[in-house]
C-alpha positions as CSV (number, residue, x, y, z in Angstrom):
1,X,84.2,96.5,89.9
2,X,87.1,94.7,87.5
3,X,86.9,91.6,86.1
4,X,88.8,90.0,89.3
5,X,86.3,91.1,91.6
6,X,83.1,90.2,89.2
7,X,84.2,86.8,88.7
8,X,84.9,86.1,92.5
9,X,81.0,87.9,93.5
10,X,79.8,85.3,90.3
11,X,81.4,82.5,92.4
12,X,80.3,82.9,95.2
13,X,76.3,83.4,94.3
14,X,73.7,81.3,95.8
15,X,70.5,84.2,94.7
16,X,68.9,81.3,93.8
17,X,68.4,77.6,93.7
18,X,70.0,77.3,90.9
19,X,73.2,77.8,92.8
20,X,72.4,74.3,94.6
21,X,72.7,72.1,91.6
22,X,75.8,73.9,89.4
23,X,79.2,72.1,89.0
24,X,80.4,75.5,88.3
25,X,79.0,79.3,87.4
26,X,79.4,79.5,83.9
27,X,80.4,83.0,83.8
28,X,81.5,83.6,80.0
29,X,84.4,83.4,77.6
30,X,85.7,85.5,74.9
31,X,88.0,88.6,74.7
32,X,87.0,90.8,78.3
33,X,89.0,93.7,76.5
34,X,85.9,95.4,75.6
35,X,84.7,92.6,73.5
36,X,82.6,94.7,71.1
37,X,80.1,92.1,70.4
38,X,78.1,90.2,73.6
39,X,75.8,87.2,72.7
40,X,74.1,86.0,75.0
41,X,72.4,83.0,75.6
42,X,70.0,81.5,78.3
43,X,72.0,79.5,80.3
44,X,74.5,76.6,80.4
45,X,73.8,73.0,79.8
46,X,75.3,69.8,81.3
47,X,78.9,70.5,78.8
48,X,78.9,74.0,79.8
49,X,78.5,73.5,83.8
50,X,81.0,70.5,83.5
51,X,83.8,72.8,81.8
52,X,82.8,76.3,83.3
53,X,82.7,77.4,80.0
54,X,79.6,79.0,78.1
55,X,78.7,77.6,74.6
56,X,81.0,74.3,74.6
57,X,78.5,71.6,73.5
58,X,77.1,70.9,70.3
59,X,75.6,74.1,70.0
60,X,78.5,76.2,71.2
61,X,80.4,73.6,68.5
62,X,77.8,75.4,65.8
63,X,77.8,79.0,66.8
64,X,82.1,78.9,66.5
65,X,81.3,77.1,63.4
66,X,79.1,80.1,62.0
67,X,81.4,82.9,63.5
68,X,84.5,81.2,62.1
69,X,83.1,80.9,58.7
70,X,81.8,84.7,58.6
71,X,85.4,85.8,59.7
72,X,84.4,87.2,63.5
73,X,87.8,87.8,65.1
74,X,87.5,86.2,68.8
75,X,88.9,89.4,69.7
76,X,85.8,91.6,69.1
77,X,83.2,89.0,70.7
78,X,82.2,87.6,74.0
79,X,79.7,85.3,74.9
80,X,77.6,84.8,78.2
81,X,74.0,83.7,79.4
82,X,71.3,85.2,81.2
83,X,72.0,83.0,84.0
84,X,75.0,81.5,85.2
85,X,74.6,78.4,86.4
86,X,72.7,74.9,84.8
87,X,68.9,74.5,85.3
88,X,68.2,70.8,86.1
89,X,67.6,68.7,83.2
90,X,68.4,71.5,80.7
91,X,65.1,73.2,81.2
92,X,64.5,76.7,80.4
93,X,65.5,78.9,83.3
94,X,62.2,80.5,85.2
95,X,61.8,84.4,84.9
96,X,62.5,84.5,88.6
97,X,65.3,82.6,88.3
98,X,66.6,85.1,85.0
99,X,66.0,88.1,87.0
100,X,68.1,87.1,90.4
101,X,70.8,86.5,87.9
102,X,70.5,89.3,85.9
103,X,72.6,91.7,88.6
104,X,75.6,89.4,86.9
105,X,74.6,90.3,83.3
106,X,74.9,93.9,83.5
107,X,78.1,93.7,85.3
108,X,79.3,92.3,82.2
109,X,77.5,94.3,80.1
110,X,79.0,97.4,82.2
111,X,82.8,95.6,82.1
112,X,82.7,95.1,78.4
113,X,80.9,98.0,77.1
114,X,79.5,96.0,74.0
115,X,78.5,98.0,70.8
116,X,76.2,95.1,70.1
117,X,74.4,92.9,71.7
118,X,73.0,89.7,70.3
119,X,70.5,87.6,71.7
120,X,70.7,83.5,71.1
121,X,67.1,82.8,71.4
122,X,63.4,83.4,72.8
123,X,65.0,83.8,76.9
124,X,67.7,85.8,76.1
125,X,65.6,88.1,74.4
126,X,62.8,88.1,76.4
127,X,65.4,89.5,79.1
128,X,67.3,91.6,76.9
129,X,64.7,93.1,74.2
130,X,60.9,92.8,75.8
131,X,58.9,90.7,78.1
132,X,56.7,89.8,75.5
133,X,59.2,89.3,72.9
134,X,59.0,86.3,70.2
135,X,62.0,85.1,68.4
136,X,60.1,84.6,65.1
137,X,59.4,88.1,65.2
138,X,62.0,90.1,66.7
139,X,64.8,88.1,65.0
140,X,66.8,90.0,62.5
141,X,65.5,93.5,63.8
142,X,67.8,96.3,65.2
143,X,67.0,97.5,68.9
144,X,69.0,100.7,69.9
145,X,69.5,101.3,73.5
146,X,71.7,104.1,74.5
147,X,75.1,103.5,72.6
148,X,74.3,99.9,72.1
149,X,72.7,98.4,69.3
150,X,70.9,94.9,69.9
151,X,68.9,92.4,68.2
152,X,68.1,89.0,68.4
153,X,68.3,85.4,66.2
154,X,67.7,81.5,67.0
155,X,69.8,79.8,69.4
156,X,72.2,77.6,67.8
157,X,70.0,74.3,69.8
158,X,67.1,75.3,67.9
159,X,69.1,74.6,64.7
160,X,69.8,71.2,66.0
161,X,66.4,70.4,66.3
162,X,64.9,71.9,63.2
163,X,67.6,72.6,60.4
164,X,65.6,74.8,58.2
165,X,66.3,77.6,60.7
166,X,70.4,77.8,59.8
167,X,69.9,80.2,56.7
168,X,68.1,82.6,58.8
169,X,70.5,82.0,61.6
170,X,73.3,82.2,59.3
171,X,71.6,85.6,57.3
172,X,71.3,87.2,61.2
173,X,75.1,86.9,61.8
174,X,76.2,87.8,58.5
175,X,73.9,91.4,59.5
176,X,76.0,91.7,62.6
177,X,79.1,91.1,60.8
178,X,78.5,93.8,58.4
179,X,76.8,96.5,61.2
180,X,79.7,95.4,63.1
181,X,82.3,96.2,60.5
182,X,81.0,99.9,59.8
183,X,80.4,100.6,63.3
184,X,84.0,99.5,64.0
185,X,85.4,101.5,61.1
186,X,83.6,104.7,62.1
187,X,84.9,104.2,65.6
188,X,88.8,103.7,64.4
């Protein structure tokens, strides 16, 4: 499956209710050339599922912020959510309602081929890491599976509400950078 034909079977979902209330699937954005990094987040607010566009309001406004000031190039990253379309009222998306959508994640995953995954926050790695998984304690930490290294740190909202979280947050990114960089290197 390309990109083309992902994006139209994205479209065109209704696995779950979700699907009922969604302006648009907020499927990702970011280089699809193999992006080498993937965050992912838990799913799109009201900004996100307005524009189509994952990570567009404040925090989306903080995470370019953070990658901009740490020197990502936009060519090596792409960002999605677990699910793809908005939960009313912003409220965490239900574990049934993650794993109807998750089918769409790993088509990603598969189309992009990430070296690194990072997790934005307790949902995403819940979904991506372990079931059981807490962001205070898996944050930081390297997960290998397969060819694909993956670990996890605060989603940018939770440093809106509680600003003593943006050196950790900041300290996480700066570790990706840097695995990034000599995984890249090795690789060239």
């Amino acid at each position: 499956m390309n990109w083309e034909e992902f994006e139209s079977k994205a479209q065109s979902c209704h696995a779950c209710g979700l699907s009922s209330g969604r302006t648009n699937v907020v499927i990702g954005r970011g280089s699809k050339n193999q992006g080498r990094i993937l965050f992912v987040g838990e799913g799109p607010g009201e900004n996100e599922d307005r524009q189509g566009l994952p990570f567009v309001g404040q925090a989306g406004r903080l995470l370019d912020l953070a990658l901009g000031a740490l020197e990502f190039s936009p060519d090596d990253y792409y960002i999605a959510n677990v699910v793809k379309c908005r939960p009313p009222q912003n409220r965490e998306p239900s574990e049934e309602e993650c794993e109807m959508c998750l089918p769409l994640l790993r088509h990603q995953f598969i189309l992009l081929k990430p070296r690194i995954v990072v997790c934005l926050g307790s949902v995403a790695a819940r979904n991506l890491l372990s079931k059981d998984a807490r962001i205070t304690a898996v944050r930081g930490e390297w997960v290998r599976k397969g060819n694909t290294l993956f670990t996890a740190t605060y989603h940018p909202a939770a440093l809106l509400r509680d600003e003593s979280k943006k050196a950790d947050f900041y300290y996480d990114l700066k570790k990706v950078r840097d695995t990034a960089a000599e995984i890249f290197k090795t690789e060239n």
